[in-house]
Residue, then its C-alpha position, 0 to 999 in steps of 0.5 A: x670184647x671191646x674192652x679187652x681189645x682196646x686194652x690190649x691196645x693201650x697196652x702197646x700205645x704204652x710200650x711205645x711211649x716208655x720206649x719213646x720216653x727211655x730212648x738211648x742217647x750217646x750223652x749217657x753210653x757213647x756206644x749208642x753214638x757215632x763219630x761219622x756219618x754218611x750222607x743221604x744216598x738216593x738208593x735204598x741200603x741195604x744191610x746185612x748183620x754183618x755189614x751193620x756190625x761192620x759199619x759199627x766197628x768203623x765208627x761207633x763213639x765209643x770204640x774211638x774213644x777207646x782206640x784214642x785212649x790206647x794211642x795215648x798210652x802207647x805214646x806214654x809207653x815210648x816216651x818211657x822207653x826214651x829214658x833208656x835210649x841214648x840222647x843225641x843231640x847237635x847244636x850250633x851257632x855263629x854270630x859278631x860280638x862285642x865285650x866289655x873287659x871293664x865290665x868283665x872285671x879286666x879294667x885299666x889296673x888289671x891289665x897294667x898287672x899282665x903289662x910283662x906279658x906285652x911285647x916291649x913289657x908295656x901295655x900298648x898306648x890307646x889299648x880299648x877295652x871293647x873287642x870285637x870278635x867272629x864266633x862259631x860254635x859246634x856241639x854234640x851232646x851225649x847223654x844215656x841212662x845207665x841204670x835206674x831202678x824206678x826208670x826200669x819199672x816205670x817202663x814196665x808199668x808203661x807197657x801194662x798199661x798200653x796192653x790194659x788199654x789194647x785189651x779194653x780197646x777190644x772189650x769195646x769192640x765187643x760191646x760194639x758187636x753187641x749192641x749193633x747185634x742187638x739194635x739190627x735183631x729188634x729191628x728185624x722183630x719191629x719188621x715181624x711185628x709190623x708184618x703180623x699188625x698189617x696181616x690182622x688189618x688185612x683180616x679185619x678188613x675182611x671180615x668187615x667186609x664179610x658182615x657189612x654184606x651180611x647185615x645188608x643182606x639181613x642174615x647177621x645183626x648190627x652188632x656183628x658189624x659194629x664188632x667188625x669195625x671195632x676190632x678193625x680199627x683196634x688193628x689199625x691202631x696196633x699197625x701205627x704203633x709197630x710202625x712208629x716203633x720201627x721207626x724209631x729203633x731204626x733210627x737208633x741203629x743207624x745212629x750206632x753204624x754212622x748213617x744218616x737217619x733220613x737214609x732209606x734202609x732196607x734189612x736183609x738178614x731175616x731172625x735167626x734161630x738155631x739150637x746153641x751146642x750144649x756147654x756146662x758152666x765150668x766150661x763157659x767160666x774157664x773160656x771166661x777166663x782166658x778169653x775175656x778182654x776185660x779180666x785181662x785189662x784187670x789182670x795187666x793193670x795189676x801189673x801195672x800198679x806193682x810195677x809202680x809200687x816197685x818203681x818206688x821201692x826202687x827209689x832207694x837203689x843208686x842210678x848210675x849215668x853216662x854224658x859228654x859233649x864234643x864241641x869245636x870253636x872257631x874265633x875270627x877265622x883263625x882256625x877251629x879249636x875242638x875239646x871235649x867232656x866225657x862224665x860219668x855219674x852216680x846218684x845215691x839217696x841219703x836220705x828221704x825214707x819218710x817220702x819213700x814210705x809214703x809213696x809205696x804205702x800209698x802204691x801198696x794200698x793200690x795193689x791191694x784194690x786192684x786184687x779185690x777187684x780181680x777177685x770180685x771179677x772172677x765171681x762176677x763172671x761165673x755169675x755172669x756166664x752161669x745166668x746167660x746159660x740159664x736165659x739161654x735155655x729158659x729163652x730156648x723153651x719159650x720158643x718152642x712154647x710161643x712156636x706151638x701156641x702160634x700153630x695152636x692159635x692158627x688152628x682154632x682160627x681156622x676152625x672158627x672161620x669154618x664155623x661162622x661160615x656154617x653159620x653156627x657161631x657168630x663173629x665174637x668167638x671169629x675175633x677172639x680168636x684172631x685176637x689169640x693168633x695176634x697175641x701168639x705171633x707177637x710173642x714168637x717174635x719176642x721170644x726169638x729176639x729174647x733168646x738171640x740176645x741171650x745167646x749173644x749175651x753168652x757169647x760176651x759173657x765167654x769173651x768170644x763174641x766178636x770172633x763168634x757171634x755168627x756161630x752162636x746165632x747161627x748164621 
């Protein structure tokens, strides 16, 4: 017996460790880190699922990179959209200059040739070829793109890739959900787990005590004591290391939701259970479809890339432009002068077929990727749906097992207890059998965790895990 004991201990010691050695950081999956986090209350927080997730999606790394990357296309999208709108721009300047008509090509022969122009029909005597002048300078500038084939599609292919980014924004926020969902649900199977150590430290303790007396008393052997103090500190020994797991994945939570992790926190939400509403795989997958934010950012950066590879087709077609300017001139205060230019403008490629070609094969090439790939999603989330409903059922059954082995358990310990009373047994069959209750509770706690994650992992299989996750866990 005190061999299985404390193997079963060194089992859980082990656990401890891999999970201690396999501990989740944001450097490998940033939605396992926040970008904010608040400072150290003296009050104990308390938290709900729904205020963890919520916190989460306020600050978790993974959806501010996301969000970060849709505000980027969305400013890629307007810049496309410029080239549509008109440009209207206004300068102007004034200042004194100087010219040198020798320089300027105007020298002292030059100027005996426009002598005729002169009053007197001479060039005046001490004429300078420096002048001085006042300039002032006002222009607006108008220019529009008419027609562009490539502009046209690169404006399409700049609004697919805004609403790629808007649905991968939303797919990280289902991550988000999820893995919060999942921290604050093991934290809560930490706390049962603790709970359950600190009862079977409580019992053992009783049961020392119980024979101690008995061996004071001379009516139970040494040995019987020595079983006692065995499984007693093989208790404590559980105790530690649920307590130190607990620990741990608190600290991960609160790392996930932006808090500090030497804040107090207090969870309020217990385990849920409830039975998921039965749903056949054709269902799930059709949800799947039209629900899934990820099959749709795949789906729009398909249109994406067609559009580019139309914007490259296009560049064969003529762009036709529009442009012009008023500007007005004003030279020694000797009144203002204004003119103008109206333009418009054609644009026909003669001759590039073999760049043209080059870039639509290589765009093509890229359409054909991004088909497979929509073609391999759609397998993969049958899968995907068709296995999270298998884990859902088999999890479901496990409860139920795990719940009535835990009856079952609590049972034969209680008709135990009855028996040393009575004398007829010692305490080695009272130990096993608490040791058979230990194991029954601890695997009722997995096996509830098992088949919450599952049901949330249906949920994020069906695309509905944010809007759902209280239905699906049944809260």
């Amino acid at each position: 017996m005190k061999r299985h004991v404390a193997g079963g201990v060194v089992v859980i010691l082990a656990v401890a460790v891999c999970a201690q050695a396999q501990n989740p950081t944001s450097a490998a999956n940033p939605f396992w880190g926040s970008v904010t986090a608040q400072p150290v209350a003296g009050e104990i927080l308390k938290l709900s699922l729904d205020g963890a997730i919520e916190r989460g999606l306020k600050s978790n790394l993974g959806l501010k990179e996301a969000e970060n990357s849709q505000k980027f296309l969305h400013g890629q999208r307007n810049e496309a959209l410029q080239n549509f709108l008109p440009t209207i721009s206004l300068a102007s300047d004034t200042g004194y200059y100087m010219h040198n008509l020798a320089a300027m090509g105007f020298g002292t022969k030059v100027i005996e040739e426009f002598a005729p122009l002169f009053p007197g029909g001479k060039v005046p005597a001490g004429l300078s070829l420096i002048t001085r002048d006042d300039l002032t300078n006002g222009q607006l500038q108008y220019r529009q793109m008419l027609f562009s084939g490539p502009v046209i599609a690169a404006y399409k292919a700049a609004g697919a890739a805004e609403r790629a980014a808007s649905d991968n924004k939303n797919e990280a926020r289902n991550e988000v959900v999820e893995q919060v969902a999942q921290a604050y649900l093991r934290a809560i199977a930490d706390q049962s787990h603790v709970e359950n150590a600190r009862a079977q430290v409580t019992e053992a303790e009783l049961l020392l005590a119980h024979e101690h007396a008995a061996h004071q008393a001379g009516t139970a052997a040494n040995l019987d004591e020595l079983r006692a103090r065995v499984q007693l500190e093989a208790q404590q020994q559980s105790l530690i290391a649920a307590e130190n797991r607990q620990a741990k994945d608190l600290i991960l939570l609160k790392r996930e939701i932006g808090v500090d992790p030497a804040q107090v926190m207090e969870l309020t939400d217990p385990a849920p259970f409830s039975e998921l509403a039965s749903e056949t795989p054709e269902e799930a997958r059709a949800g799947a479809y039209k629900n899934r934010p990820d099959f749709r950012a795949l789906q729009n950066e398909a249109i994406e890339l067609k559009a580019v590879h139309l914007a490259y087709r296009a560049q064969r077609l003529p762009s036709l432009s529009f442009g012009g300017y008023y500007q007005t001139s004003t030279v020694n205060g000797a009144g203002t002068h204004g003119n103008f230019a109206a333009m418009g403008s054609i644009n026909i490629p003669i001759f590039r077929e073999a760049r043209l070609r080059g870039d639509e094969d290589a765009a093509k090439a890229q359409v054909n990727a991004v088909n497979a790939q929509l073609d391999d999603m759609r397998g993969r989330i049958e899968q995907q749906v068709r296995a999270a409903l298998l884990d859902v059922d088999a999890s479901r059954k496990l409860v139920e097992v795990a719940s009535s082995n835990v009856d079952l358990a609590r049972r034969a310990l209680d008709d135990e207890i009855e028996r040393v009373k009575a004398g007829v047994d010692d305490n080695l069959p009272l130990v096993t059998a608490q040791a058979a209750l230990a194991s029954a509770q601890s695997s009722l706690v997995e096996s509830l965790y098992q088949y919450n994650v599952a049901k949330l992992a249906l949920a994020r299989a069906t695309g509905v895990l944010e809007q759902q996750y209280r239905t699906y866990l049944g809260r």
